[in-house]
PDB file of N, CA, C, O and CB in Angstrom:
ATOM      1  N   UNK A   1     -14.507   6.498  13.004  1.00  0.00           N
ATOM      2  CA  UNK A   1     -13.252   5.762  13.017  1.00  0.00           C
ATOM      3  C   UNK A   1     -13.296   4.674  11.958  1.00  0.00           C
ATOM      4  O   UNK A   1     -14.095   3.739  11.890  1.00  0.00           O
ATOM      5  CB  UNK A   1     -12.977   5.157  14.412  1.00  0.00           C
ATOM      6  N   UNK A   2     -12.478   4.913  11.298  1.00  0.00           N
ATOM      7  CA  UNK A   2     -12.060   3.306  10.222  1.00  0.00           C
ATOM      8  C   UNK A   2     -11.290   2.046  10.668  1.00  0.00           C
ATOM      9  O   UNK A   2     -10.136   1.719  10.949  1.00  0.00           O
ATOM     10  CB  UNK A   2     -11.031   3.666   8.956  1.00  0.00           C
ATOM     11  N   UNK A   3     -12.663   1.447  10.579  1.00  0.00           N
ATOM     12  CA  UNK A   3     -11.661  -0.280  11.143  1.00  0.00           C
ATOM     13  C   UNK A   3     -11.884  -1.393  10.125  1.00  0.00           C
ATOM     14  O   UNK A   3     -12.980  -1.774   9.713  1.00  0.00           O
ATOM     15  CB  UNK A   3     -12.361  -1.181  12.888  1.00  0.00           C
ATOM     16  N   UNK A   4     -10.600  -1.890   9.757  1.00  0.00           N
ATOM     17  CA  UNK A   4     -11.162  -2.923   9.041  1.00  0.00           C
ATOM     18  C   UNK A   4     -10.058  -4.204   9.712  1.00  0.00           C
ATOM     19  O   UNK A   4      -8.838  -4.094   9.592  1.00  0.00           O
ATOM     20  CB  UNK A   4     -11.140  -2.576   7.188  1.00  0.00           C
ATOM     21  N   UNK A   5     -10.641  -5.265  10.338  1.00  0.00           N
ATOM     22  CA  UNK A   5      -9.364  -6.206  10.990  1.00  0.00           C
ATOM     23  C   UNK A   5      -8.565  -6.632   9.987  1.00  0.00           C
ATOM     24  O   UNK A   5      -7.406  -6.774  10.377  1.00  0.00           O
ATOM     25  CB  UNK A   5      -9.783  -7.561  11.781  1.00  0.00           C
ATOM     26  N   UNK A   6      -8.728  -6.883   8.881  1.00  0.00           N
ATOM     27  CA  UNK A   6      -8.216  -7.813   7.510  1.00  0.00           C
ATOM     28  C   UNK A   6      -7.204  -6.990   7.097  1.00  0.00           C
ATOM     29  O   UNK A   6      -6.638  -7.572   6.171  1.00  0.00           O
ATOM     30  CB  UNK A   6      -9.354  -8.099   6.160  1.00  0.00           C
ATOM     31  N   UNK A   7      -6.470  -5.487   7.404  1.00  0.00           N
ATOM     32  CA  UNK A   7      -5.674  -4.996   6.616  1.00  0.00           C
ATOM     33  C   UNK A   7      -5.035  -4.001   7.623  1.00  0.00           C
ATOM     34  O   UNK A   7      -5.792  -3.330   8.325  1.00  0.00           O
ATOM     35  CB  UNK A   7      -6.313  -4.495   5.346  1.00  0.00           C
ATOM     36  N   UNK A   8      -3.460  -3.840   7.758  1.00  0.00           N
ATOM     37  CA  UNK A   8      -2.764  -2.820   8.599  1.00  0.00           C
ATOM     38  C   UNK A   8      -2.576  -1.858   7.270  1.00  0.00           C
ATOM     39  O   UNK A   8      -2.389  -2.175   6.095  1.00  0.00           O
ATOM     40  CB  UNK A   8      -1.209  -3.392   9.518  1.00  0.00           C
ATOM     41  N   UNK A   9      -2.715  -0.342   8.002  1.00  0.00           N
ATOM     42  CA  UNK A   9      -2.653   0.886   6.962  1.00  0.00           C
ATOM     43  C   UNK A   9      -1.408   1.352   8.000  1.00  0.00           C
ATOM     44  O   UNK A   9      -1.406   1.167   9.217  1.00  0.00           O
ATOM     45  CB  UNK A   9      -4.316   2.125   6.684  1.00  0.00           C
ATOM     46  N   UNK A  10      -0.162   2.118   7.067  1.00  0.00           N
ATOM     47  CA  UNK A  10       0.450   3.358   7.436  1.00  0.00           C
ATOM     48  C   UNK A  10       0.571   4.364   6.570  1.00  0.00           C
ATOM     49  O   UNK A  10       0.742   4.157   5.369  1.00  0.00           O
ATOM     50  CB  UNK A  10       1.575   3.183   7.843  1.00  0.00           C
ATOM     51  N   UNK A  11       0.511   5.284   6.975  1.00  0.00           N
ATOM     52  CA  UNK A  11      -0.628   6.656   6.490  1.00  0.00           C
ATOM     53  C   UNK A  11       0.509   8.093   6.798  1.00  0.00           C
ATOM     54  O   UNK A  11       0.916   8.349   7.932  1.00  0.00           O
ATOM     55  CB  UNK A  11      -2.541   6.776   7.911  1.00  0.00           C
ATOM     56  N   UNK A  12       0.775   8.662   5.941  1.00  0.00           N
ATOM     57  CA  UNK A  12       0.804   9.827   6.393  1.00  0.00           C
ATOM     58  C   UNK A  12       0.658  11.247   7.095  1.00  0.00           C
ATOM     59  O   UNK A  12       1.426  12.198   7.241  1.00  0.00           O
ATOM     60  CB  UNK A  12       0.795   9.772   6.147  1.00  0.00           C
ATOM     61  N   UNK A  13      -0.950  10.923   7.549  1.00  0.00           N
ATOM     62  CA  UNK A  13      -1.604  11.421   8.379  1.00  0.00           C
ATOM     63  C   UNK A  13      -2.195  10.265   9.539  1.00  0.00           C
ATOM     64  O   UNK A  13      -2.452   9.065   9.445  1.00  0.00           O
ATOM     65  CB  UNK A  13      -2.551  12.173   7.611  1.00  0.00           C
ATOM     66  N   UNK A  14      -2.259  11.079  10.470  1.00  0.00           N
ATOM     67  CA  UNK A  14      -3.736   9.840  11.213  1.00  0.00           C
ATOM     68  C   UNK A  14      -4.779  10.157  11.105  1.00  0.00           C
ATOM     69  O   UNK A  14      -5.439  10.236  12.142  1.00  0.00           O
ATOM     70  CB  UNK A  14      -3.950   9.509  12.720  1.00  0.00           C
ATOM     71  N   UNK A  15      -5.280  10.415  10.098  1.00  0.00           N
ATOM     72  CA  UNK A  15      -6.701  10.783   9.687  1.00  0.00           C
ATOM     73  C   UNK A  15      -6.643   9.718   8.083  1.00  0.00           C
ATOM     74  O   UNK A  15      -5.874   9.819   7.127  1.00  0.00           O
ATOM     75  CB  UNK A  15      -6.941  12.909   9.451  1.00  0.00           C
ATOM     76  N   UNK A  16      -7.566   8.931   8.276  1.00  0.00           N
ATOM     77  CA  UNK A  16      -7.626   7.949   6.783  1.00  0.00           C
ATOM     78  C   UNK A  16      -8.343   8.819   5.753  1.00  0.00           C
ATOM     79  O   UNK A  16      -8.537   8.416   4.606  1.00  0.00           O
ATOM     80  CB  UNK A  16      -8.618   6.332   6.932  1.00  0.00           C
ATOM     81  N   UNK A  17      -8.805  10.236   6.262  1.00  0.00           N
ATOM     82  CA  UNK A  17      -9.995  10.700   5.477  1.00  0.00           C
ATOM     83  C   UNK A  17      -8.856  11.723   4.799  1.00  0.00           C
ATOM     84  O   UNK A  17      -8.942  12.158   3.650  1.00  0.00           O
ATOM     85  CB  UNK A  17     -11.571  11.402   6.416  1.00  0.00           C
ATOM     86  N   UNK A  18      -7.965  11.968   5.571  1.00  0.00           N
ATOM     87  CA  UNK A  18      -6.983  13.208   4.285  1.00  0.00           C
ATOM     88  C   UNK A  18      -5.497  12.761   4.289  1.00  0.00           C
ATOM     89  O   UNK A  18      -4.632  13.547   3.904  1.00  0.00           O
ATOM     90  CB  UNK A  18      -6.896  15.271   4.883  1.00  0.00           C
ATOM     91  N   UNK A  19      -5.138  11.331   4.778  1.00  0.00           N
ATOM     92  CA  UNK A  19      -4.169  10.566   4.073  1.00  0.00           C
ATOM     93  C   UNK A  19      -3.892  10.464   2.914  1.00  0.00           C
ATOM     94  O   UNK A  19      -4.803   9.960   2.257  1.00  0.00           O
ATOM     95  CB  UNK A  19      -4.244   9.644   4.234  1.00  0.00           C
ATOM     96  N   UNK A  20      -2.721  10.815   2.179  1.00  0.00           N
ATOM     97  CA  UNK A  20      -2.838  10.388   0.768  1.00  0.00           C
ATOM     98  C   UNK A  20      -1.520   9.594   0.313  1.00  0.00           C
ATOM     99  O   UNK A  20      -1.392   9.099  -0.807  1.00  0.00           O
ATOM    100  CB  UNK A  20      -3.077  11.689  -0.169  1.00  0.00           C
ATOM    101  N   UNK A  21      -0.468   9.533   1.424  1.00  0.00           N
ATOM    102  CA  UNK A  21       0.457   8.288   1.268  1.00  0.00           C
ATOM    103  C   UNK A  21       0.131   7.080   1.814  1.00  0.00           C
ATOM    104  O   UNK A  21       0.583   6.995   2.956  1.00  0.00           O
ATOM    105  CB  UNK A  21       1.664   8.499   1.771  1.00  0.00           C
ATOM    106  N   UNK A  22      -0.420   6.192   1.492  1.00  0.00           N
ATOM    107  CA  UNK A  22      -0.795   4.827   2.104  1.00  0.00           C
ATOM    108  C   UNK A  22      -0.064   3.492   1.783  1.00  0.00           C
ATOM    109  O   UNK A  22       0.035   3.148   0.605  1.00  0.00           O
ATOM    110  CB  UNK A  22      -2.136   4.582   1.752  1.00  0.00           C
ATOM    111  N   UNK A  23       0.413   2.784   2.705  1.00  0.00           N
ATOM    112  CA  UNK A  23       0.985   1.493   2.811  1.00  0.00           C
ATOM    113  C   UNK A  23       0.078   0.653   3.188  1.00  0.00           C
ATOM    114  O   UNK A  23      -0.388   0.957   4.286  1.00  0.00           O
ATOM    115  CB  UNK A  23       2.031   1.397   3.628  1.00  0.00           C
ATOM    116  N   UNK A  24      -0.556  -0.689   2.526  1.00  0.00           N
ATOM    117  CA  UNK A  24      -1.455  -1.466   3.068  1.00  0.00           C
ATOM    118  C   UNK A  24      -0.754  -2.887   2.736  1.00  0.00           C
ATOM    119  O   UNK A  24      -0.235  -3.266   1.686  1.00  0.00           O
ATOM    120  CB  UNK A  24      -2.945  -1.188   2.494  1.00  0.00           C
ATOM    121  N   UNK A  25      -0.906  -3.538   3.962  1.00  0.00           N
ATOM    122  CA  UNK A  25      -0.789  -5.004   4.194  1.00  0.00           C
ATOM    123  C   UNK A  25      -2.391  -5.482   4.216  1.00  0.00           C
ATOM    124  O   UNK A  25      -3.278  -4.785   4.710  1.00  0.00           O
ATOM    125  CB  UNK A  25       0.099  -5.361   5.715  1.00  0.00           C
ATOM    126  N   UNK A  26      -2.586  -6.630   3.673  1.00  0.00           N
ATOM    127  CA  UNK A  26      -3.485  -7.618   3.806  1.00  0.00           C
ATOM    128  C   UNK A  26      -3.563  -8.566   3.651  1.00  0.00           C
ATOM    129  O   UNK A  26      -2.506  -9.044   4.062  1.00  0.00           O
ATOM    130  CB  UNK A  26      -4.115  -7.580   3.515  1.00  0.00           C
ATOM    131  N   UNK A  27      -4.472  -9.701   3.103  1.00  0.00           N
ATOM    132  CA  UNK A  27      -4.623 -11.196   2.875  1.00  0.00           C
ATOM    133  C   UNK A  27      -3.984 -10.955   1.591  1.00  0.00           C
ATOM    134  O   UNK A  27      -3.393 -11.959   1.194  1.00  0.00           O
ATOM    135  CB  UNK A  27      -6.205 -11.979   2.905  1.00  0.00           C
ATOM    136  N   UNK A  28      -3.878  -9.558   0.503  1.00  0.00           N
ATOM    137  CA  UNK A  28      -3.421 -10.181  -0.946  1.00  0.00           C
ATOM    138  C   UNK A  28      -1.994  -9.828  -1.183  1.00  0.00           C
ATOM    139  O   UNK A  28      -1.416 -10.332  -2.146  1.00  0.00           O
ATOM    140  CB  UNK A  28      -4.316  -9.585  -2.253  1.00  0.00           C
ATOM    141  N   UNK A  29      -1.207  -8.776  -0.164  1.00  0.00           N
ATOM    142  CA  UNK A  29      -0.080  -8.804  -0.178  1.00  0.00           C
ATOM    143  C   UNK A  29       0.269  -6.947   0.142  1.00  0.00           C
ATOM    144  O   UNK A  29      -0.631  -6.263   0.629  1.00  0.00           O
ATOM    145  CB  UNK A  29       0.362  -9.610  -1.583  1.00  0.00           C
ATOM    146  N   UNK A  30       1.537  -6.367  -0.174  1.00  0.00           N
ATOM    147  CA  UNK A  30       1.397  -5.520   0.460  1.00  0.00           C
ATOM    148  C   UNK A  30       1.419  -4.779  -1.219  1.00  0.00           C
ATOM    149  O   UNK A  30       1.620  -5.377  -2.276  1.00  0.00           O
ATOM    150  CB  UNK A  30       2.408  -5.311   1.798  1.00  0.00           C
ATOM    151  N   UNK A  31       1.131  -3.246  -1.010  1.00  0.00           N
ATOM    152  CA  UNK A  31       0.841  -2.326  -1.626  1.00  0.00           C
ATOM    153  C   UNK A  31       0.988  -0.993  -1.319  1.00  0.00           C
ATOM    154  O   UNK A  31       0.975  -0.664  -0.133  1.00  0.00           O
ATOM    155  CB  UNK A  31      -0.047  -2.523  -1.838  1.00  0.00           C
ATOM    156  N   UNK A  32       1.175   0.133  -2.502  1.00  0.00           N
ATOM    157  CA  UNK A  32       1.220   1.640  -2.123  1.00  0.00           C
ATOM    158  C   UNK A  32       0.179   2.112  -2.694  1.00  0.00           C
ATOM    159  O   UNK A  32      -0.446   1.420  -3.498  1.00  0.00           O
ATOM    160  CB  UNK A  32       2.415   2.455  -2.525  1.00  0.00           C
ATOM    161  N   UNK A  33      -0.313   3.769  -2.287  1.00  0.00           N
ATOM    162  CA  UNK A  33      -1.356   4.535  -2.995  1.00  0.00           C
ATOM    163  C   UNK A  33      -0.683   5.670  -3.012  1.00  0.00           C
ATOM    164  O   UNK A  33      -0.215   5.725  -1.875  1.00  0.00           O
ATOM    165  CB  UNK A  33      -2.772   4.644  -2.396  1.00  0.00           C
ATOM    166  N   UNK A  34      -0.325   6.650  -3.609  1.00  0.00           N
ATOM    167  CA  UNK A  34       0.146   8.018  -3.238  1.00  0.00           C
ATOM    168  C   UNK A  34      -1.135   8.901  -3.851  1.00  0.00           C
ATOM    169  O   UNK A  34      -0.978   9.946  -4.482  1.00  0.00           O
ATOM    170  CB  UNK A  34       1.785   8.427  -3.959  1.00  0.00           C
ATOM    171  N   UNK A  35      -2.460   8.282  -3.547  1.00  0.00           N
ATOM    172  CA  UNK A  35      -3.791   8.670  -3.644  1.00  0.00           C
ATOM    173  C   UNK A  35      -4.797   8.697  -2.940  1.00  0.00           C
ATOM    174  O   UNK A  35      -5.883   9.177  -3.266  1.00  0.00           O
ATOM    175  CB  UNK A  35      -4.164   8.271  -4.286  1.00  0.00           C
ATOM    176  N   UNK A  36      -4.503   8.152  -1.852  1.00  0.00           N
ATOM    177  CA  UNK A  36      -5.022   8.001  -0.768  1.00  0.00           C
ATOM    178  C   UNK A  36      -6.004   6.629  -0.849  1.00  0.00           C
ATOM    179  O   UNK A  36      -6.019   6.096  -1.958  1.00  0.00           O
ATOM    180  CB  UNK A  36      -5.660   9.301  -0.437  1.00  0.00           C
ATOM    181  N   UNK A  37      -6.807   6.013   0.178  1.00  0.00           N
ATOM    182  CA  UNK A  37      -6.806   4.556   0.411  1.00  0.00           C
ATOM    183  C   UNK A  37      -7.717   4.308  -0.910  1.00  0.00           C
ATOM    184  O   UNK A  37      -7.437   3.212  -1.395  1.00  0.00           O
ATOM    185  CB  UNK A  37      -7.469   3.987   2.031  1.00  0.00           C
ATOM    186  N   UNK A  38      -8.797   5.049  -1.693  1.00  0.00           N
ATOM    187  CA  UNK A  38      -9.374   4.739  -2.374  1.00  0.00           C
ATOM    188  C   UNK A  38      -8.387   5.001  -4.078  1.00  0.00           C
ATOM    189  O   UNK A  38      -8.988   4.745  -5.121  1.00  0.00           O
ATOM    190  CB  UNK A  38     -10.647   5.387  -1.930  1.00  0.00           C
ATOM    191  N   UNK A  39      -6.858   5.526  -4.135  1.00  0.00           N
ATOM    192  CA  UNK A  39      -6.473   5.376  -5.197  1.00  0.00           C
ATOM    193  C   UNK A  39      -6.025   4.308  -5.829  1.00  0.00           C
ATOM    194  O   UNK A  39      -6.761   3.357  -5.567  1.00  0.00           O
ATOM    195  CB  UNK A  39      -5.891   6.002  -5.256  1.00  0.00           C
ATOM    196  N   UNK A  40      -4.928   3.940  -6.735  1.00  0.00           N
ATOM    197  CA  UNK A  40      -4.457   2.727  -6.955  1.00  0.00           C
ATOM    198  C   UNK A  40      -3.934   2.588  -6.612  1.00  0.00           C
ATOM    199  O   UNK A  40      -3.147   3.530  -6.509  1.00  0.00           O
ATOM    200  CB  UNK A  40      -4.212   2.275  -7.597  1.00  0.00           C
ATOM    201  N   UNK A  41      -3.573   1.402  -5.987  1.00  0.00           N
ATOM    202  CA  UNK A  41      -2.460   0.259  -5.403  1.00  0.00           C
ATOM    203  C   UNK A  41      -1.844  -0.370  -5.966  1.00  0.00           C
ATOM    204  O   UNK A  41      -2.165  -1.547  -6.125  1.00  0.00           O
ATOM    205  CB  UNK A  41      -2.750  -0.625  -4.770  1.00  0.00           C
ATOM    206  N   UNK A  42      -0.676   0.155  -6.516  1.00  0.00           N
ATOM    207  CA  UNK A  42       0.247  -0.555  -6.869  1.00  0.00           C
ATOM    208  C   UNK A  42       0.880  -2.105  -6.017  1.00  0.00           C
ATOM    209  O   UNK A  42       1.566  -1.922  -5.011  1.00  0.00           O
ATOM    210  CB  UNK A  42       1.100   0.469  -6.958  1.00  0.00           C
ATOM    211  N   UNK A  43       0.640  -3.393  -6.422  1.00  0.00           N
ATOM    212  CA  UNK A  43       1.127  -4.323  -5.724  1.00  0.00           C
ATOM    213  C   UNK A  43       2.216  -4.786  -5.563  1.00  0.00           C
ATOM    214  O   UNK A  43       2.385  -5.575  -6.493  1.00  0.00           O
ATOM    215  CB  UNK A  43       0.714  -4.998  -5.874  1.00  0.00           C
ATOM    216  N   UNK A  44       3.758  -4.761  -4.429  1.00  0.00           N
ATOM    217  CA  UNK A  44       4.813  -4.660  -4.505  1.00  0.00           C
ATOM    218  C   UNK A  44       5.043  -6.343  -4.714  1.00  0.00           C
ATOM    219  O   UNK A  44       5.303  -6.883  -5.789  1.00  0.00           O
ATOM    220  CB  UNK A  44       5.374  -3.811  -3.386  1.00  0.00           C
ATOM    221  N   UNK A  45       4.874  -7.032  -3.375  1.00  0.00           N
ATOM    222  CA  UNK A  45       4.796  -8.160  -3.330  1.00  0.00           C
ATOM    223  C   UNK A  45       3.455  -9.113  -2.945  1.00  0.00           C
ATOM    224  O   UNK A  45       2.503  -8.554  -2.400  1.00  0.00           O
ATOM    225  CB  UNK A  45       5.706  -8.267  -2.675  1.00  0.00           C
ATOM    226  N   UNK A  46       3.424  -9.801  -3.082  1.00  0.00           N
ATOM    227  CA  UNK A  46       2.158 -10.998  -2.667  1.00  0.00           C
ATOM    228  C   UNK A  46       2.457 -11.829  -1.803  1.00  0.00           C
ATOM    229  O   UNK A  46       3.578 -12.307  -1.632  1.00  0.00           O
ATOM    230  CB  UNK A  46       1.680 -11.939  -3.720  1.00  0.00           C
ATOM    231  N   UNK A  47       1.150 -12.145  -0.985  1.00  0.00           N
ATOM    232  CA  UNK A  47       0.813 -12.908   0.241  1.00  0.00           C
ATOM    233  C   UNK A  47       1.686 -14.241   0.281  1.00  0.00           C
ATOM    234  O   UNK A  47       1.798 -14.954   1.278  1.00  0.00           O
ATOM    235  CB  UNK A  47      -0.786 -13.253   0.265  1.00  0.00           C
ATOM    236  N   UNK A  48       2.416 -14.521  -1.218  1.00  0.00           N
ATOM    237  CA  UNK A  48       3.152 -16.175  -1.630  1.00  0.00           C
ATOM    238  C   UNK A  48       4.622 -15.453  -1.461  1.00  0.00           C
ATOM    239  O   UNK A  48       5.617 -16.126  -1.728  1.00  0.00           O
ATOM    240  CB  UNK A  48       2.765 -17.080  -3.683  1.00  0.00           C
ATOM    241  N   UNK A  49       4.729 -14.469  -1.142  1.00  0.00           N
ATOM    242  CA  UNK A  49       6.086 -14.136  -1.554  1.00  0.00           C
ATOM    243  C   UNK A  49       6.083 -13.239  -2.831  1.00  0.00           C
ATOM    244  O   UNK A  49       6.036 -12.009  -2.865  1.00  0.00           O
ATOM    245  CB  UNK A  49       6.891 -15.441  -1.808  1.00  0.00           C
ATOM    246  N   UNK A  50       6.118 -13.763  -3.454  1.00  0.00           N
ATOM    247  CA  UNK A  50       6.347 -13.472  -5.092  1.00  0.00           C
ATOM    248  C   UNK A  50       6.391 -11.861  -5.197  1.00  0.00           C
ATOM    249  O   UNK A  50       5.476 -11.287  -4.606  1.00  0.00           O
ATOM    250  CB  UNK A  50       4.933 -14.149  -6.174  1.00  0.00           C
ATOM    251  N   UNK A  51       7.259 -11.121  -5.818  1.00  0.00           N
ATOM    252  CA  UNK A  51       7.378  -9.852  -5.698  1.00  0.00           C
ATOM    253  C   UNK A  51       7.314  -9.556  -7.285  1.00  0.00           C
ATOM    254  O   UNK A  51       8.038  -9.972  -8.190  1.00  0.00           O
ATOM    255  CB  UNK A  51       8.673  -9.396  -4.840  1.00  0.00           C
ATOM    256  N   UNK A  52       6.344  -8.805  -7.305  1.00  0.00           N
ATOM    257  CA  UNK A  52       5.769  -7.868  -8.827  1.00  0.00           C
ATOM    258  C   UNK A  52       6.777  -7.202  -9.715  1.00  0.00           C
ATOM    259  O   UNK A  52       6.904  -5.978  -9.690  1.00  0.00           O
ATOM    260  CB  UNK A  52       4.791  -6.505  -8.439  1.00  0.00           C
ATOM    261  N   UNK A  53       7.595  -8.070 -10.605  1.00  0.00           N
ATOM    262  CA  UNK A  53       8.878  -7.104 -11.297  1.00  0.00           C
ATOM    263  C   UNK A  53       7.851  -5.810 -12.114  1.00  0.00           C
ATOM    264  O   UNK A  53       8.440  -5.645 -13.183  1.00  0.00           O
ATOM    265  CB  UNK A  53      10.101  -8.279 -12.794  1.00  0.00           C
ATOM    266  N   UNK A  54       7.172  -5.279 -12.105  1.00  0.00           N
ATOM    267  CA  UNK A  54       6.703  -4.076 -12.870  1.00  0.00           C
ATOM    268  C   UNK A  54       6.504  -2.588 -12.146  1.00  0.00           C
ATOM    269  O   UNK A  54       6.011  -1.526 -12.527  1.00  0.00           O
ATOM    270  CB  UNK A  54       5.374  -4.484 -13.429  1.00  0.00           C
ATOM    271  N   UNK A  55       7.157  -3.060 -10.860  1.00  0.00           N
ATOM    272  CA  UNK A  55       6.805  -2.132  -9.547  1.00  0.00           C
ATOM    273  C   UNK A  55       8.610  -1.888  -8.967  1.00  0.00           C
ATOM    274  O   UNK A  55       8.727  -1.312  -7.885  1.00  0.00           O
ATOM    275  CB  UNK A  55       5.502  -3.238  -8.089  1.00  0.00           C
ATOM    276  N   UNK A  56       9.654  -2.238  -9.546  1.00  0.00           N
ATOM    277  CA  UNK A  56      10.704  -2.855  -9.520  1.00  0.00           C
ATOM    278  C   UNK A  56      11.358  -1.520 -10.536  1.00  0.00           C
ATOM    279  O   UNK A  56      11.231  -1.428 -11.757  1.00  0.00           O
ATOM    280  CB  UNK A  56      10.602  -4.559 -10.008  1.00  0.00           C
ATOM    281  N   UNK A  57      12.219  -0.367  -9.428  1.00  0.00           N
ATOM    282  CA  UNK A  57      12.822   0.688 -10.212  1.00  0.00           C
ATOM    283  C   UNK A  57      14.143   1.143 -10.137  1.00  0.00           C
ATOM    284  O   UNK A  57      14.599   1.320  -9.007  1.00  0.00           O
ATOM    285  CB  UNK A  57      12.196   1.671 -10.045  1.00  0.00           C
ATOM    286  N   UNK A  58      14.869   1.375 -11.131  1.00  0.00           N
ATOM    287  CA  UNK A  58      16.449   1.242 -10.477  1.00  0.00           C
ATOM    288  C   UNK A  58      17.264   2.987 -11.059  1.00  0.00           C
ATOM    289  O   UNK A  58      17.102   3.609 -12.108  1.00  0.00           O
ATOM    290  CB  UNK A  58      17.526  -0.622 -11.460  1.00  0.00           C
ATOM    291  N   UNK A  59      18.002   3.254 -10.005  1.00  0.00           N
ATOM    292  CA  UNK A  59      18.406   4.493 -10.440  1.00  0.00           C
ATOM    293  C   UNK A  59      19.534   4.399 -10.757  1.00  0.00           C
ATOM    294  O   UNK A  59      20.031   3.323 -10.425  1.00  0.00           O
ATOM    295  CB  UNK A  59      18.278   5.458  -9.679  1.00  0.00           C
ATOM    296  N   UNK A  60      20.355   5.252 -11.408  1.00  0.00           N
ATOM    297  CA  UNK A  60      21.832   4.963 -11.817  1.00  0.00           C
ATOM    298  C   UNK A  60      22.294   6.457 -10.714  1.00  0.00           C
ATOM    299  O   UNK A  60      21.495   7.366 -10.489  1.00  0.00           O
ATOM    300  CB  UNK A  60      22.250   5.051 -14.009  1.00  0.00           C
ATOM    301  N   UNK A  61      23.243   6.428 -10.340  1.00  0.00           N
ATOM    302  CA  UNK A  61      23.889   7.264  -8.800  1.00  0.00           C
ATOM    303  C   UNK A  61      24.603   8.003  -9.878  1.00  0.00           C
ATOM    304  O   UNK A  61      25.385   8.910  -9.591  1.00  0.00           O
ATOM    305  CB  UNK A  61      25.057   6.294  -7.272  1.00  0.00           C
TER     306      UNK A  61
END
């Protein structure tokens, strides 16, 4: 079982071992992986608020 208290995961699976959509909250702010927990994390916003304009995508309808 994977526990870590410092960070809530939502996962596509309930298995962390063959998850590969991941949402993580923690102490540095929240983040995505569409690589599963060991890919990159893109950082949306931060623990201050402050939200990452480079993560920031707009579609035209």
């Amino acid at each position: 079982m994977y526990y870590k208290p410092n960070m809530l995961l939502c996962m596509d699976t309930d298995d962390i071992n063959t998850a590969q959509k991941i949402w993580m909250f923690n102490l540095n702010g929240l983040g995505y992986s569409k690589n599963g927990l060991n890919g990159t994390f893109g950082t949306a916003m931060t623990m201050d608020g402050a939200i990452v304009a480079d993560f920031i995508t707009a579609r035209n309808s």
